[in-house]
MIDOSE-1310 file (N, C-alpha, C; in nm, 2 decimals, decimal comma, always signed):
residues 196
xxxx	+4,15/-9,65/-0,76/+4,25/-9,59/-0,68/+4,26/-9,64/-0,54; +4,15/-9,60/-0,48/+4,15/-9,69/-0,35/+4,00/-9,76/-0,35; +4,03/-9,90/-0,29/+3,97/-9,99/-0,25/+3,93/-10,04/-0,11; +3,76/-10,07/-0,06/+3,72/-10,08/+0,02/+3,59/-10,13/-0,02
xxxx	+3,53/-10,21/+0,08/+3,45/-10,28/+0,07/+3,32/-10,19/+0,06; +3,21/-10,21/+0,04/+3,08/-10,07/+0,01/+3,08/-10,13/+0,12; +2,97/-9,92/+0,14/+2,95/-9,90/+0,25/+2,75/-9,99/+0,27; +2,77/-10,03/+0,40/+2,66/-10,08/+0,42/+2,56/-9,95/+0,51
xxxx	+2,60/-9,89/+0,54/+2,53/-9,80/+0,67/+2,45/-9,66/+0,62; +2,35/-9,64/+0,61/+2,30/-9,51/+0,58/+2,37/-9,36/+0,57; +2,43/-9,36/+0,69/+2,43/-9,22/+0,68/+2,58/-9,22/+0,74; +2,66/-9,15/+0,68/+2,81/-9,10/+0,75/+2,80/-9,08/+0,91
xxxx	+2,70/-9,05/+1,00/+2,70/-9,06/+1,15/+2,67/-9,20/+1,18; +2,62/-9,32/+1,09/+2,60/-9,46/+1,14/+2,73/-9,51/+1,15; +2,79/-9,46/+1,03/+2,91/-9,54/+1,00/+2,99/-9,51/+1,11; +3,02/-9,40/+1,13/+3,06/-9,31/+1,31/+3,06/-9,40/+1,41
xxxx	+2,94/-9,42/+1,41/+2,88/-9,48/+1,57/+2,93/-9,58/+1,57; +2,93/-9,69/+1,47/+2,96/-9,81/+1,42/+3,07/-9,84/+1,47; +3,20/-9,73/+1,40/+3,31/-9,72/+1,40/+3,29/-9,74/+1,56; +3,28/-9,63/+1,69/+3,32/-9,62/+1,80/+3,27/-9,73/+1,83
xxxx	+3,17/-9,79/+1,85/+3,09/-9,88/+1,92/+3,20/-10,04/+1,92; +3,28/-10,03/+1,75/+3,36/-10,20/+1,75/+3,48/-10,16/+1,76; +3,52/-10,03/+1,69/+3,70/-9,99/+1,65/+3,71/-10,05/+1,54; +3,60/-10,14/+1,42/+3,68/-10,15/+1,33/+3,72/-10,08/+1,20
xxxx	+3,84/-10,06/+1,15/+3,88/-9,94/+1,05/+3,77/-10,02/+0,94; +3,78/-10,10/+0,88/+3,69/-10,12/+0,74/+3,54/-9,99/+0,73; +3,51/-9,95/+0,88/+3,39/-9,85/+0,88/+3,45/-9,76/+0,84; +3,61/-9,73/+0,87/+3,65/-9,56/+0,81/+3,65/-9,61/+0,67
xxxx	+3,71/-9,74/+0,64/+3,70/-9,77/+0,48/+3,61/-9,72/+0,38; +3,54/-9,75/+0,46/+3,36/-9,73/+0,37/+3,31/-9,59/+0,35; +3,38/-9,54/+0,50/+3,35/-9,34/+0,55/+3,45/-9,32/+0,40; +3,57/-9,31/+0,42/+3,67/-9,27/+0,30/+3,63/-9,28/+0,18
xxxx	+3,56/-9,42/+0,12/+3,51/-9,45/-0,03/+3,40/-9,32/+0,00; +3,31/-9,32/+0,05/+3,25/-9,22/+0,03/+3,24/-9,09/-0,05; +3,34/-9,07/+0,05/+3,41/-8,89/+0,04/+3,59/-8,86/+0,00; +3,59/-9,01/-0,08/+3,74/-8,97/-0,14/+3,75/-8,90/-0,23
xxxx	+3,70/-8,89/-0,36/+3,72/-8,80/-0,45/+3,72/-8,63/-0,42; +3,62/-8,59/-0,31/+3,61/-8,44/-0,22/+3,77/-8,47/-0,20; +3,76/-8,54/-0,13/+3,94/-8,50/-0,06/+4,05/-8,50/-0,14; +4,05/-8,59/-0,25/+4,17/-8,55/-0,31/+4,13/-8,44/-0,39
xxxx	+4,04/-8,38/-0,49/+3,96/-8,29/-0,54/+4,08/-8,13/-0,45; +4,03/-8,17/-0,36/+4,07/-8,05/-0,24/+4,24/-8,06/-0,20; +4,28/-8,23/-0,17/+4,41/-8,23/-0,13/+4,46/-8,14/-0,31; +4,44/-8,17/-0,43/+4,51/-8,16/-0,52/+4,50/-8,03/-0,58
xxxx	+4,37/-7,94/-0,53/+4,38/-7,77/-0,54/+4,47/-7,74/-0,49; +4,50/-7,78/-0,34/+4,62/-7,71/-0,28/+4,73/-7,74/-0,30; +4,80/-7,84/-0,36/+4,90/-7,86/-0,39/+4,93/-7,86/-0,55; +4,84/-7,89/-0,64/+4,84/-7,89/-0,76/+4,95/-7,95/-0,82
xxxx	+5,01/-8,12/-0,78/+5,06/-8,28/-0,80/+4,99/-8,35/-0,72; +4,98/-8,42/-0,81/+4,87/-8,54/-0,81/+4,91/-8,67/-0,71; +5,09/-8,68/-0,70/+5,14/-8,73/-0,60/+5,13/-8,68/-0,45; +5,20/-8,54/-0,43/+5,15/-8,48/-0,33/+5,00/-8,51/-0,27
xxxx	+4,87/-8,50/-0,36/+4,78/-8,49/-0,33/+4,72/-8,63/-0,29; +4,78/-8,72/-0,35/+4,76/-8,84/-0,29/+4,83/-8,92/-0,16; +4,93/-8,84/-0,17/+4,99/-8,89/-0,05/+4,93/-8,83/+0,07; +4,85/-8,71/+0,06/+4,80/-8,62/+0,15/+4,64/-8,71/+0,18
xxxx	+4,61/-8,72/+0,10/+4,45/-8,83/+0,07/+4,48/-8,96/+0,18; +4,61/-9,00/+0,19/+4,63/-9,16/+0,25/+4,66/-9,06/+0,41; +4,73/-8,98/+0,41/+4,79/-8,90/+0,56/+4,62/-8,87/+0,62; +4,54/-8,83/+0,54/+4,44/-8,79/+0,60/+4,35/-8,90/+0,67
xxxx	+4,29/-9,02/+0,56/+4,29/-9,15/+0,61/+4,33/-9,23/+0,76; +4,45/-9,18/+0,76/+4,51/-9,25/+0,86/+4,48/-9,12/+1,00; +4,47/-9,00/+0,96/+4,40/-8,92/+1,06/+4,25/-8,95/+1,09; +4,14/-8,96/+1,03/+4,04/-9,04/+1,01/+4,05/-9,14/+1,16
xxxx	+4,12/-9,25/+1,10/+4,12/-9,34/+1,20/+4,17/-9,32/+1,34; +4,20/-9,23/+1,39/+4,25/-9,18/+1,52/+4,15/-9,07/+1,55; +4,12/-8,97/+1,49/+4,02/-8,90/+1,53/+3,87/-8,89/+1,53; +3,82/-8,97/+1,50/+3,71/-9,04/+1,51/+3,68/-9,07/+1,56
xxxx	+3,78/-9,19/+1,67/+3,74/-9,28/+1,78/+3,72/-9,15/+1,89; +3,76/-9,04/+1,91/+3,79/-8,99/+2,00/+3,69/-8,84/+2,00; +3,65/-8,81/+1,88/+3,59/-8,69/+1,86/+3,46/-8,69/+1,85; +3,36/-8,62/+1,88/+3,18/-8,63/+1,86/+3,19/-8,49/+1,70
xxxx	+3,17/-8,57/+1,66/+3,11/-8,52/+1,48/+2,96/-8,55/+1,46; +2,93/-8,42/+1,48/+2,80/-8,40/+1,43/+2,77/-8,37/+1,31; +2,83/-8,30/+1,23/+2,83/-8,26/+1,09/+2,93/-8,30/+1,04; +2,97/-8,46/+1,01/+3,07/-8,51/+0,93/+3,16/-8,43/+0,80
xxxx	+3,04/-8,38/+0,69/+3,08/-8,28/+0,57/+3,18/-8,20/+0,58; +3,14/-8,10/+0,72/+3,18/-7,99/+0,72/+3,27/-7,99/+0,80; +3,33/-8,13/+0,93/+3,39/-8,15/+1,01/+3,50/-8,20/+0,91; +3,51/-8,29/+0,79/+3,58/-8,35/+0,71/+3,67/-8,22/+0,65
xxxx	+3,61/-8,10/+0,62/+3,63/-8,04/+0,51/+3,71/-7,93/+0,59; +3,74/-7,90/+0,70/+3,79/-7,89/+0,82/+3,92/-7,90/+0,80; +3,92/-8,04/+0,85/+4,09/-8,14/+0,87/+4,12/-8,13/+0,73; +4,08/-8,13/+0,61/+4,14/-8,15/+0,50/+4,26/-8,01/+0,50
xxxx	+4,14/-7,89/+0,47/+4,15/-7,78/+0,51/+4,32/-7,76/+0,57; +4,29/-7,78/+0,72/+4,41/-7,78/+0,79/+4,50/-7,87/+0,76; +4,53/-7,99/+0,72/+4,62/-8,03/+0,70/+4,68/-8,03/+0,59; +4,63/-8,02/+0,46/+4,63/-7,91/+0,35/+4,80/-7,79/+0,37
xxxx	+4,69/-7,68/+0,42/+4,78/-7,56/+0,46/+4,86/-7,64/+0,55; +4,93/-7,70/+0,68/+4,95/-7,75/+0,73/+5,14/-7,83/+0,69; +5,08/-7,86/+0,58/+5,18/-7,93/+0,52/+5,27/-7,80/+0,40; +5,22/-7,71/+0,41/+5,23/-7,61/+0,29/+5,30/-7,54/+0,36
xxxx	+5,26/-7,49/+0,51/+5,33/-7,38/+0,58/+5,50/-7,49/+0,60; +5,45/-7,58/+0,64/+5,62/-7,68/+0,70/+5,69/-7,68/+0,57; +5,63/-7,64/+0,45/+5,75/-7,71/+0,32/+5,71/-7,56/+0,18; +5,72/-7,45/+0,26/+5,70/-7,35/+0,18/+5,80/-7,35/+0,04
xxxx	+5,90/-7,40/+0,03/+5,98/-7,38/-0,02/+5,97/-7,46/-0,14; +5,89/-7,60/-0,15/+5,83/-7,68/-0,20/+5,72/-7,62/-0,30; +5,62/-7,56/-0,23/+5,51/-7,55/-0,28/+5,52/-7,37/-0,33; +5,46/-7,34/-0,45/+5,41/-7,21/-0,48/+5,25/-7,21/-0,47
xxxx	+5,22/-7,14/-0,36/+5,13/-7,12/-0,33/+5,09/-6,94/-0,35; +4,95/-6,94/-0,42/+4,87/-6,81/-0,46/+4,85/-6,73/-0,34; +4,93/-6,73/-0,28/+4,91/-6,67/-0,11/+4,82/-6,53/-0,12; +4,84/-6,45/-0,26/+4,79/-6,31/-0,25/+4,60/-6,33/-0,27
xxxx	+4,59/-6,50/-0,32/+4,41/-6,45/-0,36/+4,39/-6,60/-0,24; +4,50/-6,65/-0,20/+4,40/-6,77/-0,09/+4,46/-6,74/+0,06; +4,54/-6,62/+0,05/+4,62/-6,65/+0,19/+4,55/-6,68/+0,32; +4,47/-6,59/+0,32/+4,40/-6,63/+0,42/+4,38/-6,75/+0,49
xxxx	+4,35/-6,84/+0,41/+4,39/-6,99/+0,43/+4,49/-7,03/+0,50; +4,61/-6,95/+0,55/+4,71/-7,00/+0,57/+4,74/-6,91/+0,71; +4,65/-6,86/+0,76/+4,66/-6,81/+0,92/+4,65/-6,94/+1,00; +4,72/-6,94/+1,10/+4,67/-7,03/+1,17/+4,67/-6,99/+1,33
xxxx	+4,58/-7,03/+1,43/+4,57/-6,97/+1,53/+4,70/-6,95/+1,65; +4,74/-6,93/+1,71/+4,87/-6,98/+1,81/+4,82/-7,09/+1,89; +4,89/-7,15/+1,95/+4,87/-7,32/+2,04/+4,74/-7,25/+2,17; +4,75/-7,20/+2,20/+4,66/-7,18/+2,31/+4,53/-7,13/+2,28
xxxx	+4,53/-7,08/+2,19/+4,41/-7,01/+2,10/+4,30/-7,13/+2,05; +4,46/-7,20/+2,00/+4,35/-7,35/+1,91/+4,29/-7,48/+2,00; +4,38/-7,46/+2,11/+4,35/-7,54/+2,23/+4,22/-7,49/+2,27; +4,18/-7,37/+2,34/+4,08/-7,32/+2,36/+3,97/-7,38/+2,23
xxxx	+3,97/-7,33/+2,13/+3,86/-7,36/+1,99/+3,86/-7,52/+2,03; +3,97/-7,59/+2,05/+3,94/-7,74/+2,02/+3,84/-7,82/+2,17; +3,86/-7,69/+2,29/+3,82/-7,77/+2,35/+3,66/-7,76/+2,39; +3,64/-7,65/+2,31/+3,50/-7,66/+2,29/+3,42/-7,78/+2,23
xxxx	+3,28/-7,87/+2,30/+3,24/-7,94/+2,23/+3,16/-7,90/+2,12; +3,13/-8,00/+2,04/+2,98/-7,96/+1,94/+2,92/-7,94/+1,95; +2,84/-7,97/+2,10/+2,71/-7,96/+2,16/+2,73/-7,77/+2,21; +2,83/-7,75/+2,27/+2,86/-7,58/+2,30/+2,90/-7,50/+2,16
xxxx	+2,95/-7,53/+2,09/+2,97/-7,46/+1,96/+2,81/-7,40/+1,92; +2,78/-7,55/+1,87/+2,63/-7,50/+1,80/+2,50/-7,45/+1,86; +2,56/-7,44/+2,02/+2,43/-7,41/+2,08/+2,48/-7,24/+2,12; +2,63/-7,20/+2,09/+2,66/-7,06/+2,09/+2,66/-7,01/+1,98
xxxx	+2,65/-7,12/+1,87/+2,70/-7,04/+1,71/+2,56/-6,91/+1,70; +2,46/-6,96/+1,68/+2,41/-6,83/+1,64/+2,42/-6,71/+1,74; +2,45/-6,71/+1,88/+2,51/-6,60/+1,91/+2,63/-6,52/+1,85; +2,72/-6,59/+1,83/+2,82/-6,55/+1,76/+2,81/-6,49/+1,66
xxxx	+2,74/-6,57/+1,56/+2,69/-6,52/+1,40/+2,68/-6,41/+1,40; +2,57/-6,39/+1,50/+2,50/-6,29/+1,51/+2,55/-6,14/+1,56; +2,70/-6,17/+1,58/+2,77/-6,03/+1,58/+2,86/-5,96/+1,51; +2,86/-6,07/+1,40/+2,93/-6,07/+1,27/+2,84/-5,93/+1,17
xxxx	+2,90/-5,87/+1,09/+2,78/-5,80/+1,03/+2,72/-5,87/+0,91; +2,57/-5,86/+0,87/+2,49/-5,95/+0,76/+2,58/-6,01/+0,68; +2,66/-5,95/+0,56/+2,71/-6,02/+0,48/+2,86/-6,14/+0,55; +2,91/-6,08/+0,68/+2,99/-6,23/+0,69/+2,93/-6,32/+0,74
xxxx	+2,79/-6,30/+0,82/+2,69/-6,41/+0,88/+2,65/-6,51/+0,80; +2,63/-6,41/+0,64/+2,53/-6,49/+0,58/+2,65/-6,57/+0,46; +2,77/-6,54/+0,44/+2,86/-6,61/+0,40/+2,91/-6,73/+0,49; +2,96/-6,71/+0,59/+3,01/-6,77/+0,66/+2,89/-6,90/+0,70
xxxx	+2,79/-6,89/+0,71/+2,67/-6,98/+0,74/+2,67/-7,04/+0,61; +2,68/-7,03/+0,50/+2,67/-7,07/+0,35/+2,75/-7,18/+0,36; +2,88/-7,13/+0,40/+3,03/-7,22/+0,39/+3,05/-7,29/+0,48; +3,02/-7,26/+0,57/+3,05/-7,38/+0,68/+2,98/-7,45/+0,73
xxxx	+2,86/-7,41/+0,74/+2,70/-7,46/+0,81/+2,59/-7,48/+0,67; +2,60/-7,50/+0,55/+2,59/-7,52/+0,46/+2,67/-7,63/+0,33; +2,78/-7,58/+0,36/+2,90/-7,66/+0,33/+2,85/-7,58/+0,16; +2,86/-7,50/+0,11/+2,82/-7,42/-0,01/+2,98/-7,39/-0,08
xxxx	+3,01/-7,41/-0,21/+3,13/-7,32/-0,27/+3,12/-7,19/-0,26; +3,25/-7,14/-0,32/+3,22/-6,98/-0,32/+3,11/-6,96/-0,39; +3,11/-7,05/-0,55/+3,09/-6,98/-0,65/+2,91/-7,02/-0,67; +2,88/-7,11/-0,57/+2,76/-7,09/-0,49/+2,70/-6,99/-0,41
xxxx	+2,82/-6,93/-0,30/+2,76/-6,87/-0,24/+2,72/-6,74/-0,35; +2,85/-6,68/-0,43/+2,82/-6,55/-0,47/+2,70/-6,58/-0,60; +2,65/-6,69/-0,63/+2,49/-6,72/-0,73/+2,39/-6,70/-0,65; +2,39/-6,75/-0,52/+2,29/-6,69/-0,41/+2,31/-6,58/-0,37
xxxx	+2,40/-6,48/-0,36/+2,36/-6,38/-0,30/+2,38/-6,26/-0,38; +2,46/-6,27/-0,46/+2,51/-6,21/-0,58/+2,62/-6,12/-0,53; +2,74/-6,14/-0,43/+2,78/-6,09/-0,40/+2,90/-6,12/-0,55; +3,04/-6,06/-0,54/+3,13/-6,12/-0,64/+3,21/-6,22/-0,56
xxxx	+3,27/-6,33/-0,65/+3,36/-6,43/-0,59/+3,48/-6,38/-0,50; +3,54/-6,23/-0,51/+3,59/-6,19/-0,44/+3,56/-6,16/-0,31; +3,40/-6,10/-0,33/+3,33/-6,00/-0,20/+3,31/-6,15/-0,14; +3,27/-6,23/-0,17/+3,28/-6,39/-0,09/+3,40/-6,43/-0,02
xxxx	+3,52/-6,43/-0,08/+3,63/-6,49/-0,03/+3,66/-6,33/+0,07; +3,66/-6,25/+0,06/+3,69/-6,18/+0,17/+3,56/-6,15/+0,28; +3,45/-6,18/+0,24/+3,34/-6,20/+0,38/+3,42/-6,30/+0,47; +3,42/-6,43/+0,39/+3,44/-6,52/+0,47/+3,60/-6,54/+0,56
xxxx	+3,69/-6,48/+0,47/+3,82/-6,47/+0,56/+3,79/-6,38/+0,69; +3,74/-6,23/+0,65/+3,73/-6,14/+0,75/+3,61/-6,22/+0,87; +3,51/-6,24/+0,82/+3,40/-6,35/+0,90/+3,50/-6,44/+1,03; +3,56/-6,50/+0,97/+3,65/-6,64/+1,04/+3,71/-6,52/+1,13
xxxx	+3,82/-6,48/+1,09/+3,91/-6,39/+1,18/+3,80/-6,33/+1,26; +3,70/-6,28/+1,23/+3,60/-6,18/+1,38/+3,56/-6,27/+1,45; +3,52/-6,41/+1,39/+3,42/-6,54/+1,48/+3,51/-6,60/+1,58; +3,65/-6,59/+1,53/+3,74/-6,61/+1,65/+3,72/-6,51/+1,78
xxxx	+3,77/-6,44/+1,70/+3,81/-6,31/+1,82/+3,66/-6,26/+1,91; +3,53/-6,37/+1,86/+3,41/-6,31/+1,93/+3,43/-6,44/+1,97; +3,43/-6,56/+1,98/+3,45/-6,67/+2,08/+3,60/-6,68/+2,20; +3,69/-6,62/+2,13/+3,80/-6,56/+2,26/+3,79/-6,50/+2,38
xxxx	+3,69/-6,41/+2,27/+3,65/-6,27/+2,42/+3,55/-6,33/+2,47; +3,41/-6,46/+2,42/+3,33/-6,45/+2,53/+3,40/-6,58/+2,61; +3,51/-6,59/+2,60/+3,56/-6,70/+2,69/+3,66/-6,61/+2,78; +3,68/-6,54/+2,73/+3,80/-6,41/+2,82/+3,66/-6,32/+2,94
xxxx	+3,55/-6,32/+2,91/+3,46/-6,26/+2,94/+3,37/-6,35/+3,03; +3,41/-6,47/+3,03/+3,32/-6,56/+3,14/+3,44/-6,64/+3,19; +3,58/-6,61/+3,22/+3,68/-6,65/+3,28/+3,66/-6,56/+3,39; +3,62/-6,40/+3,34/+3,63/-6,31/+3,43/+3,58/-6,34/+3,54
């Protein structure tokens, strides 16, 4: 399906560095062979056509090569799964009319923050994220901490998380929607709260 030369570089952060250090795309080539199947896997859940999903696989690609040069990715996996994520929904909220989307068992998925909100989240680095996340976590109550860490700081499925903890695939998808929505609103307020 797509072609690119193998990757030569150990680890998805060499390939990174690589990338920034020359600018040349063939390193995202190599990033993409990687982790193409994940992404179309994922573009093609949310859309469920295989065209759609591939054309969303090449859009993302070509996001890849722009945000990369410019972003510090510390956890590639979960940073990837991210952008998919959002541009995914993204493309679904602009062409609702297109897509039939399970909005009643994934909606959640499809909040998205308002422009100043997401400005703020974006303009946090990696280095301040992770060195606030377990404060944050940690005001979450146990079961969205320990979901929410599963899923995103694990990079775990649901149907992982609910084998580890034995919660139900539901009690999962609603930790971690409700989780997200509070992890916001506790990174808002401690930025509303050291603005003061």
């Amino acid at each position: 399906m797509w072609l690119f030369k193998k990757a030569s570089y150990q680890s998805d952060e060499e390939i990174i560095k690589a990338y920034k250090d020359t600018g040349n795309t063939a390193l995202i080539g190599e990033l993409f062979e990687k982790h193409v199947k994940t992404i179309y896997g994922a573009c093609l859940f949310f859309f469920k056509d295989k065209a759609e999903a591939q054309d969303a696989v090449m859009q993302i690609f070509e996001k890849l090569i722009v945000e990369l040069k410019k972003k510090e990715v510390l956890n590639f996996k979960g940073w990837l799964s991210f952008v998919v994520r959002n541009h995914c929904i993204n493309i679904i909220r602009q062409n609702k009319t297109r897509f039939s989307y399970r909005e009643g068992h994934f909606g959640f998925e499809l909040e998205a923050p308002d422009e100043q909100e997401e400005n703020y989240l974006a303009s946090l680095s990696n280095e301040e994220l992770i060195e606030k996340l377990p404060m944050f976590l940690n005001k979450l109550n146990a079961k969205q901490k320990d979901c929410i860490e599963l899923f995103f700081l694990k990079n775990k499925s649901y149907q992982d998380i609910a084998s580890s903890t034995g919660y139900s695939l539901n009690e999962v998808k609603s930790y971690i929607q409700n989780g997200k929505r509070n992890l916001k609103q506790i990174i808002l307020d401690h930025k509303d709260t050291n603005a003061a």
